[in-house]
C-alpha positions, 0 to 999 in steps of 0.5 A: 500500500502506498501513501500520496504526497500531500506536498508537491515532491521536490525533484530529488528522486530520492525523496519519492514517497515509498511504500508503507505498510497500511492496515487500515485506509483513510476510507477506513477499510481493512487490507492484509500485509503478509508481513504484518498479520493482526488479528483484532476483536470488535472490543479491541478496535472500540477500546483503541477508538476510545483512546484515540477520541479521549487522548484528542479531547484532553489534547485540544483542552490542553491547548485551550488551557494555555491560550487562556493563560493557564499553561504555558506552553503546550505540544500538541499531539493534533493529528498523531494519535494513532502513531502514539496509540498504536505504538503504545497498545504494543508495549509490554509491561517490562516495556521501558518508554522514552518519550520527547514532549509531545506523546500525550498519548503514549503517557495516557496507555501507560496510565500516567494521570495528565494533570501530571503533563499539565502541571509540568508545562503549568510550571508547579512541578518537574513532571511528577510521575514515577518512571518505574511505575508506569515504565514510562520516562519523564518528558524530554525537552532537550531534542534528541537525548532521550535516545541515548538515554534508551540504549544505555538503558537496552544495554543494561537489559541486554547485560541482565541476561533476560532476553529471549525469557518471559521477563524481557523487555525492550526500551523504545524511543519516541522523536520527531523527523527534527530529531533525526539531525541531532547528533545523539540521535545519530550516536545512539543509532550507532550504540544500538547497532554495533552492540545489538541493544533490544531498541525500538526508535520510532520516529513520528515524521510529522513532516514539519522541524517547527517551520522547517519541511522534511527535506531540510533534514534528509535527501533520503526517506527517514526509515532507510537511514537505519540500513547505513546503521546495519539494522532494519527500518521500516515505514508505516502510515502513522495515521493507521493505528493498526498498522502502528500497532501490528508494526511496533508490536513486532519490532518489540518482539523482534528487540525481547528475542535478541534480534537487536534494533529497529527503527520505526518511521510513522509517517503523519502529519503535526496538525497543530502547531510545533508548540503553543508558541508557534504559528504553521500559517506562516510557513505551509499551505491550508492546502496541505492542511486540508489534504491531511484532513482527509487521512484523520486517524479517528475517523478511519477508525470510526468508518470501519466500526460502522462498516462492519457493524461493531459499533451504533451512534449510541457507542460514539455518543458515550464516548464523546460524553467521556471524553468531555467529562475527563476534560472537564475534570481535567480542567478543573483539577488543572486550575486548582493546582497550587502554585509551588514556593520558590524554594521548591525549584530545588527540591528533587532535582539531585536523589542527595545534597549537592554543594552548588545546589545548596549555595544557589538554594541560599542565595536565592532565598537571601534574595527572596528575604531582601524583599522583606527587609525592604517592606518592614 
């Protein structure tokens, strides 16, 4: 199955859409890969559609919240919720996430509370979440690192000896299309391959580097990098939450049993802006806005239920019932968070006291009580 260029290709052959593996069209009917087998009841399509519309919902509150001043900042996942809700629906629990700071929806699979999501971007705490809990990171600001940070973690569990037993597990590691310029990207790349780590990197091509288009970052299709890197990739349509899954699922697989790295590219589309900061209008077309429209995960997803009869308009209503009564619960414990103390920047940042810490901790509180000085 092969995917349209929404965006006029560039002359550079090697930039020729491929093909990439689909499970689902945008029509929202059901077609086979050999490579790729999935079976899939009613119950499970339902319960990935209901992922898909709450994560969605809670998404686009997120970003009312912060045009209301509530928030900060806010990445919005508008557009790549299958690539994060098939993916996620693969991982097994001894499975260990290492997220950018856009997979809200991956975080919603791991079942991480998204007041935590809010309340890191809302500035009262430093994520908040336990990794180990979820097998879950915190979120990454830093464009890149996490990927280092996932085969170090491979490689231990790779030392531990487990692979290939019912108690293996496999790191996987989420970025974007901008990411892939990073030179930790590229160096975790190498890590992975020369020691065979159990990784999977999956790389959401949401086709926009904040203003910068895919072709600013490779003259070749993302996935083949993989090849130059002496392991497999793999190119799936990101809009497609069962081709994510069943593609995702297998790679995981593969990682558990000792078969070493993948790289996984879903190919999508950031319908939103980069950041709450950001305005795409400045730089791409409506048209390519609208052309991508027509590839939405959710209603692919809702066109199938219907076709096959696994779901009636009283199934969808309840749905977007939930999903409006999780966000308006998510507002309203969002808006109650208390505003943390000053002093509270330092606390958790090191697991023990650290001297520099300590002397920044007292002179700024030096500097809080100052203020006091002046009004008595």
């Amino acid at each position: 199955m092969t995917i349209d260029s929404v965006r006029g290709a560039p002359d550079t052959p090697g930039l020729a859409e491929p093909e990439l593996v689909q499970l689902l069209t945008p029509e929202g009917e059901r077609v086979e890969h050999p490579d790729y087998p999935l079976d899939l009841d009613a119950e499970d399509v339902r319960g990935m559609y209901r992922d898909l519309v709450i994560t969605r919902k809670l998404d686009l509150e997120a970003v009312a919240l912060t045009r209301q001043g509530e928030l900060g900042l806010w990445a919005s996942m508008l557009g790549q919720e299958a690539a994060q809700i098939g993916s996620a629906r693969a991982l097994g629990e001894h499975d260990m996430v290492f997220p950018t700071y856009r997979e809200h929806g991956v975080a919603w699979c791991r079942g991480v509370d998204p007041l935590y999501l809010l309340g890191m971007f809302r500035g009262v705490n430093h994520g908040g979440w336990d990794p180990a809990e979820h097998r879950f990171h915190l979120y990454t600001i830093v464009i890149g690192s996490q990927t280092l940070h996932a085969a170090g973690y491979a490689m231990g569990i790779q030392r531990d000896g487990v692979l290939g037993t019912p108690s293996a597990g496999a790191t996987i590691a989420y970025f974007g299309d901008g990411a892939t310029s990073q030179g930790d990207v590229n160096e975790s790349f190498v890590f992975a391959s020369v020691f065979n780590a159990p990784i999977v990197f999956f790389c959401q091509n949401n086709q926009w580097a904040i203003s910068e288009p895919l072709e600013r970052q490779s003259r070749i299709p993302l996935f083949k990098r993989a090849q130059g890197y002496g392991f497999p990739g793999i190119r799936v349509d990101g809009n497609d939450v069962f081709a994510c899954l069943a593609v995702t699922r297998k790679a995981l697989e593969n990682a558990r049993t000792g078969q070493g790295p993948t790289l996984v590219e879903a190919f999508t589309y950031r319908m939103g802006a980069h950041t709450t900061t950001d305005d795409p209008t400045r730089y791409r077309l409506k048209a390519e806005e609208e052309a991508w429209k027509l590839k939405d995960p959710i209603e692919r997803v809702k066109a199938y239920l219907v076709r096959g009869d696994l779901a009636d308009a009283a199934f969808f209503e309840k749905i977007d019932d939930e999903a409006k009564a999780l966000a308006k619960d998510l507002r309203e414990r969002c808006l109650a968070l208390p505003d943390p103390g000053p002093l509270t920047i330092f606390e958790n940042v090191y697991a023990e006291d650290h001297p520099l810490m300590t002397e920044e901790q007292e002179r700024f509180a030096a500097y809080l009580a100052s203020f006091e000085e002046e009004a008595s």
